[in-house]
TIGUKE-174232 format. One record per residue (C-alpha): x, y, z; residue number from 1; residue in three letters. Coordinates in steps of 0.02 Angstrom, whole numbers, padded with zeros to 5 digits. Layout:
# TIGUKE-174232
PT     px     py     pz   n res
PT      X      Y      Z NUM Ala
...
***
This chain:
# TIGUKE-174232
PT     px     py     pz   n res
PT  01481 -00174  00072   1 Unk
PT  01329 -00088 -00046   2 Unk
PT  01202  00003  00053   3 Unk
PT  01030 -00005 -00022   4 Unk
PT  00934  00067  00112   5 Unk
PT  00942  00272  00084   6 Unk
PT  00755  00261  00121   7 Unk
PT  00799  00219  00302   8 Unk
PT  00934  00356  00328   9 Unk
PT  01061  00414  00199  10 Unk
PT  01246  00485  00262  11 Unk
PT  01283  00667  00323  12 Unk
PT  01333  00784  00149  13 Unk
PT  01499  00832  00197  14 Unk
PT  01439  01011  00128  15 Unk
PT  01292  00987  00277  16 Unk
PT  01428  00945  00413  17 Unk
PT  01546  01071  00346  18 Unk
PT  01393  01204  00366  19 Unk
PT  01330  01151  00548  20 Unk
PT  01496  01151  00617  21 Unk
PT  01511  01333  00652  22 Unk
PT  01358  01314  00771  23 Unk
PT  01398  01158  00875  24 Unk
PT  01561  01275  00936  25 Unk
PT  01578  01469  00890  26 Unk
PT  01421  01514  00864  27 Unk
PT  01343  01398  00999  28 Unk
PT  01226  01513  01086  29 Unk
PT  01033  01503  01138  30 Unk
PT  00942  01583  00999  31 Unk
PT  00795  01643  01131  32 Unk
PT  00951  01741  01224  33 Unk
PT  00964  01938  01204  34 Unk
PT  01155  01967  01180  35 Unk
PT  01257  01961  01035  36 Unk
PT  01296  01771  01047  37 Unk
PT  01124  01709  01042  38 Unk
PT  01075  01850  00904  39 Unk
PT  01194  01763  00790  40 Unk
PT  01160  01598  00829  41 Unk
PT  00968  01685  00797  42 Unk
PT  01009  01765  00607  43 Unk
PT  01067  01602  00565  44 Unk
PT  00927  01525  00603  45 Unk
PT  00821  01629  00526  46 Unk
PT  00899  01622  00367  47 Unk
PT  00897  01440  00351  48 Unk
PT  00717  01445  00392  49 Unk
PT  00702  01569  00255  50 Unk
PT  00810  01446  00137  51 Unk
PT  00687  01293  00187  52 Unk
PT  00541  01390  00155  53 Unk
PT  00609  01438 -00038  54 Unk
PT  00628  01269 -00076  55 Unk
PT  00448  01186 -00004  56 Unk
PT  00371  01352 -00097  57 Unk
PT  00314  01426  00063  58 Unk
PT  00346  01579  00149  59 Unk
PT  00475  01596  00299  60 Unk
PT  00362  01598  00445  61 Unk
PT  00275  01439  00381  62 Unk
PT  00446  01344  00434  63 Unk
PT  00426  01255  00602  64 Unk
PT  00603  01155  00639  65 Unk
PT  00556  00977  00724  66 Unk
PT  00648  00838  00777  67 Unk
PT  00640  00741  00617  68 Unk
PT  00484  00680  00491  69 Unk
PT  00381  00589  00639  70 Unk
PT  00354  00733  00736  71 Unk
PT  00324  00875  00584  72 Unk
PT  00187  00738  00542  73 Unk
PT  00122  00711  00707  74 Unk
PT  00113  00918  00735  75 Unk
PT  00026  00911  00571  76 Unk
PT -00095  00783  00585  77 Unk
PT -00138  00813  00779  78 Unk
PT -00100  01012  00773  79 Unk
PT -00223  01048  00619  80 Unk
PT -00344  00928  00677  81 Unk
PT -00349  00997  00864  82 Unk
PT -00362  01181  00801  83 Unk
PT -00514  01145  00704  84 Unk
PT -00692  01157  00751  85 Unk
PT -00715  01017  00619  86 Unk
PT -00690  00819  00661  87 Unk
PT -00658  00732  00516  88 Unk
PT -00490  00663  00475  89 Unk
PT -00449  00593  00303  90 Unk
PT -00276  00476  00300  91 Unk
PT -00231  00327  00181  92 Unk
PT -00186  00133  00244  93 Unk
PT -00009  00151  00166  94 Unk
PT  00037  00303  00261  95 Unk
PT  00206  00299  00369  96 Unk
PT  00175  00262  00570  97 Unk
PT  00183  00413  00634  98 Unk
PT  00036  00481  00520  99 Unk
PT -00072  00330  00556 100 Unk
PT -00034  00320  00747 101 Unk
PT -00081  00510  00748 102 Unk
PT -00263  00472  00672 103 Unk
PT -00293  00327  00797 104 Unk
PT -00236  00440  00929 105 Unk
PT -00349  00560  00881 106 Unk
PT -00487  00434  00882 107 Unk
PT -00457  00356  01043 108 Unk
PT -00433  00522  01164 109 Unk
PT -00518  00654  01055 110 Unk
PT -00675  00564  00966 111 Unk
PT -00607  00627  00772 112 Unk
PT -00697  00510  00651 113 Unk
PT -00570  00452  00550 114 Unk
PT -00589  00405  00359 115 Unk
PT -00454  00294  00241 116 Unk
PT -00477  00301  00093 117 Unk
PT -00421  00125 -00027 118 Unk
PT -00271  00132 -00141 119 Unk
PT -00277  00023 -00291 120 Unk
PT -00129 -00120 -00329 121 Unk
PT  00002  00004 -00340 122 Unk
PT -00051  00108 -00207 123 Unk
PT -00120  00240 -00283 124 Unk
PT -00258  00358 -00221 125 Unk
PT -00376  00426 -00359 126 Unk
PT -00444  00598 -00351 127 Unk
PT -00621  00504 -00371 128 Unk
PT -00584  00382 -00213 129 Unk
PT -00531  00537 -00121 130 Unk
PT -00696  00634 -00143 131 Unk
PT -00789  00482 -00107 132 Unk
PT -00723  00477  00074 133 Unk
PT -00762  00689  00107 134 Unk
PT -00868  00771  00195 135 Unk
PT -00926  00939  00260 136 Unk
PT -00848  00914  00432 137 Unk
PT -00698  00851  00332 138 Unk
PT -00534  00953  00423 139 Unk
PT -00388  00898  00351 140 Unk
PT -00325  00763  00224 141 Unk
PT -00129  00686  00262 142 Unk
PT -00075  00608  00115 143 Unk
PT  00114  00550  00090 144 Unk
PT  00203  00611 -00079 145 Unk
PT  00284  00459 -00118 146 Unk
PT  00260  00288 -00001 147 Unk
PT  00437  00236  00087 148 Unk
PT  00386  00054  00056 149 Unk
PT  00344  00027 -00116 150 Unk
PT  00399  00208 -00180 151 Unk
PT  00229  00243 -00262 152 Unk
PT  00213  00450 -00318 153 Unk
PT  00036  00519 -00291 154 Unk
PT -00008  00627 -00387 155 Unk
PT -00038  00783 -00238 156 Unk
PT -00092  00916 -00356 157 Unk
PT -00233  00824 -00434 158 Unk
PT -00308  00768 -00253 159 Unk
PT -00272  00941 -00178 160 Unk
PT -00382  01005 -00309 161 Unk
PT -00509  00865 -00251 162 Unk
PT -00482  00932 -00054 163 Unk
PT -00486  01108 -00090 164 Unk
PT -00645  01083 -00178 165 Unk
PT -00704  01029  00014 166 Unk
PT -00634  01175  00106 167 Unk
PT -00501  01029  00173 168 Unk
PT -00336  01073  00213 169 Unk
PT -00200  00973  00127 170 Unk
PT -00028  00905  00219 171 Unk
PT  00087  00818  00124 172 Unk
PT  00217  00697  00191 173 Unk
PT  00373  00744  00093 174 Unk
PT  00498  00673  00194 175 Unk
PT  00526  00527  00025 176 Unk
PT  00526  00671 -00106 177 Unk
PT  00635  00800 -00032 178 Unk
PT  00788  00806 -00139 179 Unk
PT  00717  00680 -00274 180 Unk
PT  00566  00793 -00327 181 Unk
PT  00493  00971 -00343 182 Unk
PT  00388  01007 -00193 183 Unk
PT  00341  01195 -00258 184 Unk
PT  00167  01167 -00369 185 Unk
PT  00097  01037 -00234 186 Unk
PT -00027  01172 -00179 187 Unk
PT -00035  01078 -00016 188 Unk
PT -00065  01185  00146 189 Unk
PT  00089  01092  00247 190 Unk
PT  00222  00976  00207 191 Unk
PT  00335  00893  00327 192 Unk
PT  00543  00836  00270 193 Unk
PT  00661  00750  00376 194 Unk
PT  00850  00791  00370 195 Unk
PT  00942  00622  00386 196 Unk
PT  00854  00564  00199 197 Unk
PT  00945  00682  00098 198 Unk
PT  01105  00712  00177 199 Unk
PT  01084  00820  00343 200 Unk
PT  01092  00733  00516 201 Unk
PT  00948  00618  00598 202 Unk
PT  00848  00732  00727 203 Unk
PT  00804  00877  00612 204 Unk
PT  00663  00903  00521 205 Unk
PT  00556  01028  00468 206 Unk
PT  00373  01047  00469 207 Unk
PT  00310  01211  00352 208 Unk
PT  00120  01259  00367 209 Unk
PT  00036  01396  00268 210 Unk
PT  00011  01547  00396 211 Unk
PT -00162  01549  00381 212 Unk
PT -00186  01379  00448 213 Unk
PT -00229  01355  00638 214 Unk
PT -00115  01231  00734 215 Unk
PT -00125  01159  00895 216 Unk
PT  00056  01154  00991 217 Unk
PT  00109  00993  01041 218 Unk
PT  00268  01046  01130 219 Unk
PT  00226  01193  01281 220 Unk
PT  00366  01305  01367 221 Unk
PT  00468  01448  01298 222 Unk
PT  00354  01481  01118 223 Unk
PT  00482  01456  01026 224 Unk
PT  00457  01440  00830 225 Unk
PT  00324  01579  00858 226 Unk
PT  00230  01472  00975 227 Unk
PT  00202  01334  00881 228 Unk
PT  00350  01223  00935 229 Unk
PT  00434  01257  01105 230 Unk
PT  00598  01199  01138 231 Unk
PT  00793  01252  01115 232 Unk
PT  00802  01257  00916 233 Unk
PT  00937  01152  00848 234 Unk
PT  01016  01291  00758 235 Unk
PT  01174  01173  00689 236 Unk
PT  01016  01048  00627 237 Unk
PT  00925  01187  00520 238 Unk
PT  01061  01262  00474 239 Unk
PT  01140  01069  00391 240 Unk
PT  00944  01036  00333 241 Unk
PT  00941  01213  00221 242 Unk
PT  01127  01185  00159 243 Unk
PT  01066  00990  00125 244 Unk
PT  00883  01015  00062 245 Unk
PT  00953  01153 -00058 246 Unk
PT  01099  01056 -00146 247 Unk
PT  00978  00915 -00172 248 Unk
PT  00843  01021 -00247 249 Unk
PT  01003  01109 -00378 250 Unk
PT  01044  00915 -00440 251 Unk
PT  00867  00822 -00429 252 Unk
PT  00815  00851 -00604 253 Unk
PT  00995  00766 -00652 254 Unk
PT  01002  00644 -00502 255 Unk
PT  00821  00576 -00538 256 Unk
PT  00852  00529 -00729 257 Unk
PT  01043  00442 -00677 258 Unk
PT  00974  00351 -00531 259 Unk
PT  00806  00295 -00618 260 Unk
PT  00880  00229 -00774 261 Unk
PT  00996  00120 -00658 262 Unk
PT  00852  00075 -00561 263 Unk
PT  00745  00027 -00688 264 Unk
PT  00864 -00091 -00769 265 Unk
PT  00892 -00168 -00582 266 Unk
PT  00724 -00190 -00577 267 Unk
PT  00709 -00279 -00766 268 Unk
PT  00823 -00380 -00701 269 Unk
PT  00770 -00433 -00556 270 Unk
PT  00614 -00489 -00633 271 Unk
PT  00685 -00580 -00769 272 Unk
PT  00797 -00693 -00671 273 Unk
PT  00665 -00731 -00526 274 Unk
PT  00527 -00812 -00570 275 Unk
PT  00469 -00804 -00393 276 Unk
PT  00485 -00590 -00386 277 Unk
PT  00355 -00478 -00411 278 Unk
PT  00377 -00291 -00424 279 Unk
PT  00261 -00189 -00260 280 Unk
PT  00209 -00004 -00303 281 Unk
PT  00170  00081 -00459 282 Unk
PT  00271  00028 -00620 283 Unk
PT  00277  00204 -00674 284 Unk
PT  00245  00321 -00552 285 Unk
PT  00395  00275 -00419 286 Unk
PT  00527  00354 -00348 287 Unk
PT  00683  00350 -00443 288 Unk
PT  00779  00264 -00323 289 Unk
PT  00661  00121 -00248 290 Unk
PT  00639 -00057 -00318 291 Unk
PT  00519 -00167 -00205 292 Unk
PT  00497 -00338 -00214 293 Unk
PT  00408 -00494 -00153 294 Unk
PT  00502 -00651 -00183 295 Unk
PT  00327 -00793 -00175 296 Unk
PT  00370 -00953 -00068 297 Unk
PT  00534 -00867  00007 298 Unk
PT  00559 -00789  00185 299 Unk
PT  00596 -00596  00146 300 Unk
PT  00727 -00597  00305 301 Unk
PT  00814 -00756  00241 302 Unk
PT  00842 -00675  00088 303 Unk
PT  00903 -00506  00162 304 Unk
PT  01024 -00606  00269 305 Unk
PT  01077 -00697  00140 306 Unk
PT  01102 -00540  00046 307 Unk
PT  01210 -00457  00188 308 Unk
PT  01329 -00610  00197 309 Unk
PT  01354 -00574  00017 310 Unk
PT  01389 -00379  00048 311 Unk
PT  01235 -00301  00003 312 Unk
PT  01132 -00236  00149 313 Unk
PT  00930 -00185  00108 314 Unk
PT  00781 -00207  00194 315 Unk
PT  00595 -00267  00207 316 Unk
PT  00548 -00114  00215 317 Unk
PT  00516  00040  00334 318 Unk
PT  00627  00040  00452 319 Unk
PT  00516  00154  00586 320 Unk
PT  00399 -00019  00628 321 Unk
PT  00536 -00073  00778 322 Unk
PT  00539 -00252  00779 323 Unk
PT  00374 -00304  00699 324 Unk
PT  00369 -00477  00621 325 Unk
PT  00196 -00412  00544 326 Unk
PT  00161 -00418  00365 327 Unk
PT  00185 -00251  00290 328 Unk
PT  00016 -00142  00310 329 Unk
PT  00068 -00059  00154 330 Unk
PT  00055 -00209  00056 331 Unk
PT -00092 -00275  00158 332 Unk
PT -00165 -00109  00084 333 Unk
PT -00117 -00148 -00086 334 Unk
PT -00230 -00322 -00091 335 Unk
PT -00056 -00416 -00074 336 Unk
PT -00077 -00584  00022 337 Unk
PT -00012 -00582  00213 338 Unk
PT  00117 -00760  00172 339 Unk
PT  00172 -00649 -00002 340 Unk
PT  00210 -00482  00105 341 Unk
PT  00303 -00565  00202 342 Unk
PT  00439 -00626  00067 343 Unk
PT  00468 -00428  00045 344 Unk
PT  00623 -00356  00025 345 Unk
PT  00699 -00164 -00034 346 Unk
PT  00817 -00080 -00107 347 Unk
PT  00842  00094 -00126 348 Unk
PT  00968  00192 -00207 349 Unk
PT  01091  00311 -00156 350 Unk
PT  01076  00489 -00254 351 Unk
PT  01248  00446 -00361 352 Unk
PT  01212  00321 -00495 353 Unk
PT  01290  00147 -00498 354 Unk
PT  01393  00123 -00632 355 Unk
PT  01303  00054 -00795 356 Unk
PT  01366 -00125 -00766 357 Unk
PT  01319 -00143 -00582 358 Unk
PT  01120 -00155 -00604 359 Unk
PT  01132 -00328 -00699 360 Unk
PT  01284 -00387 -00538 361 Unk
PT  01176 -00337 -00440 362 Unk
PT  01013 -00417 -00495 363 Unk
PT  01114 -00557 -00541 364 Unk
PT  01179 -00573 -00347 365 Unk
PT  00991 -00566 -00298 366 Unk
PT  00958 -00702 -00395 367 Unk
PT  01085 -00807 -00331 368 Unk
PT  01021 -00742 -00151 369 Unk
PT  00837 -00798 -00186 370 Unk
PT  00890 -00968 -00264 371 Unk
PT  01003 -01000 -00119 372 Unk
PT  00865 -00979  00036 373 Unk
PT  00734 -01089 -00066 374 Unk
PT  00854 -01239 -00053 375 Unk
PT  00887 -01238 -00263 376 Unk
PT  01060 -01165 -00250 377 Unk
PT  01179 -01307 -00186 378 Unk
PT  01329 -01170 -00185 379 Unk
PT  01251 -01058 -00052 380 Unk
PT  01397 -01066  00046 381 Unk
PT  01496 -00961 -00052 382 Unk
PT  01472 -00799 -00130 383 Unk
PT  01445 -00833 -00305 384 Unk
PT  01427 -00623 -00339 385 Unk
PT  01542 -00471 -00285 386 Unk
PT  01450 -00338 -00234 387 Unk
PT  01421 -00207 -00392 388 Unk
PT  01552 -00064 -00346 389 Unk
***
């Protein structure tokens, strides 16, 4: 089987589990407790909080630990917003759920006026769109990095400048980038990174917000995470994030330019053996490892079960919208027909490069996989393509 879905979740770094292991049985303690086995367990924590922080370009005590992506960005989005005496809220259409849920929230129970402001085609936001949607009441802008859909890079610095400019404070959501991209030079005021998509466990995350910043708790009890996050810390979690989040940040310069070549011929030919596919996202500003397609006039599932009977296994995109048969709103966003986003299907990339052959098997496999759930491929019983290795 090939797995071209690291977008979703990517497997545990076996330098991650080898780090986090320590902490799930000798040094197991409570890092709130006053004795010597909760003080370790409470050093350790601190220095991977300090080991986070170096890597998002932040200090130490910006680090909040979270659960994972979804709730860094909801403590982001509702915590910033809820702290401030202004209620304006700026958020694109092709953010991920948990930003977008948060601003409706926040609309519904808390009366924050809420502004989106357009993407073009390829999802991008222009620093000129973005001022056209501020204003003086304007609290906080939540913009992702990169989208997990169509793998579009913004470009943060240029609209920080643009929210700066309007007193605005600046989250990023990071949790694409981490390991694929510098994050130090954003000049954004928090970002947000989720473990399980570069190599530590699912249910750790990390939310890091410049001190200055007022934020709203979402989670009450012990004060933990110096108030601003109650709760048990997963110590094993932060520890496997810092050891994870670090190794990826040594080899992403490296890992980028491997993985991008092979993902740019993938994508050549993809669309030269399709006529039906049509690249989603920006042609040049994308992450290294994502290549998004609609297939025109075919069903997007069809093809990704036809795909997984032939030993590749992708998807139609985030995985985080349970069970929806709705078109994507990302590509709703991006002017793309409803009947087109739903032909949708994507692949991304594990950080160690296929081999040079396997991007033409592999588009070559899709090909066959496309042909085969319109009806023109009378051998779509059998596998006509191995799996690249």
């Amino acid at each position: 089987m090939l797995y071209l879905d690291h977008a979703a979740t990517s497997p545990v770094r076996p330098e991650a589990l080898e780090s986090m292991r320590p902490f799930l049985t000798g040094v197991f303690g409570n890092p709130s407790s006053h004795h010597t086995v909760g003080e370790a367990a409470a050093s350790a924590l601190e220095d991977a909080r300090a080991r986070v922080a170096r890597v998002l370009g932040m200090r130490k005590g910006d680090v909040i630990f979270t659960a994972g992506g979804t709730e860094a960005n909801n403590l982001a989005v509702k915590g910033v917003m809820l702290a401030s005496d202004r209620r304006h809220l700026v958020v694109s259409p092709i953010e991920h759920e948990s930003i977008l849920e948060s601003a409706a929230y926040l609309e519904r129970f808390h009366s924050i006026t809420v502004s989106r402001v357009p993407v073009d085609a390829g999802g991008r936001i222009t620093p000129e769109a973005l001022a056209a949607v501020l204003r003086d009441d304007t609290a906080l802008v939540s913009l992702g990095h990169a989208n997990n859909e169509i793998g579009t890079v913004q470009d943060v610095a240029a609209l920080a400048s643009v929210a700066h400019a309007a007193d605005a404070v600046l989250h990023v959501d990071a949790v694409q980038t981490a390991g694929w991209l510098p994050l130090t030079g954003l000049d954004a005021d928090a970002i947000s990174v989720a473990g399980h998509k570069l190599g530590a466990p699912k249910g750790i995350g990390a939310l890091a917000v410049r001190g200055r910043i007022p934020l709203e708790p979402l989670l009450h009890g012990g004060g933990q995470e110096r108030g601003r996050r109650s709760g048990t810390e997963n110590v094993a979690g932060a520890v496997a994030l810092a050891t994870a989040l670090e190794l990826a940040d040594v080899e992403s310069d490296a890992v980028a330019k491997a993985v991008g070549e092979r993902t740019r011929a993938f994508i050549g030919g993809v669309l030269a053996s399709v006529p039906a596919a049509a690249l989603t996202g920006d042609a040049v500003d994308r992450l290294p490892g994502t290549a998004s397609f609609t297939f025109t006039g075919v069903s997007g599932e069809a093809v990704l079960l036809e795909l997984e009977r032939r030993g590749v296994v992708s998807s139609s995109g985030s995985a985080c919208a349970a069970g929806s048969d709705e078109p994507s709103h990302v590509l709703i966003a991006c002017g793309i027909a409803p009947e087109v986003a739903q032909s949708s299907v994507r692949f991304t990339f594990d950080r160690r490069a296929l081999p040079a052959e396997a991007p033409a098997q592999l588009a070559a496999l899709v090909a066959d996989a496309v042909r085969a759930v319109s009806g023109h491929d009378s051998s779509s019983t059998r596998t006509t393509h191995a799996p690249p290795p």
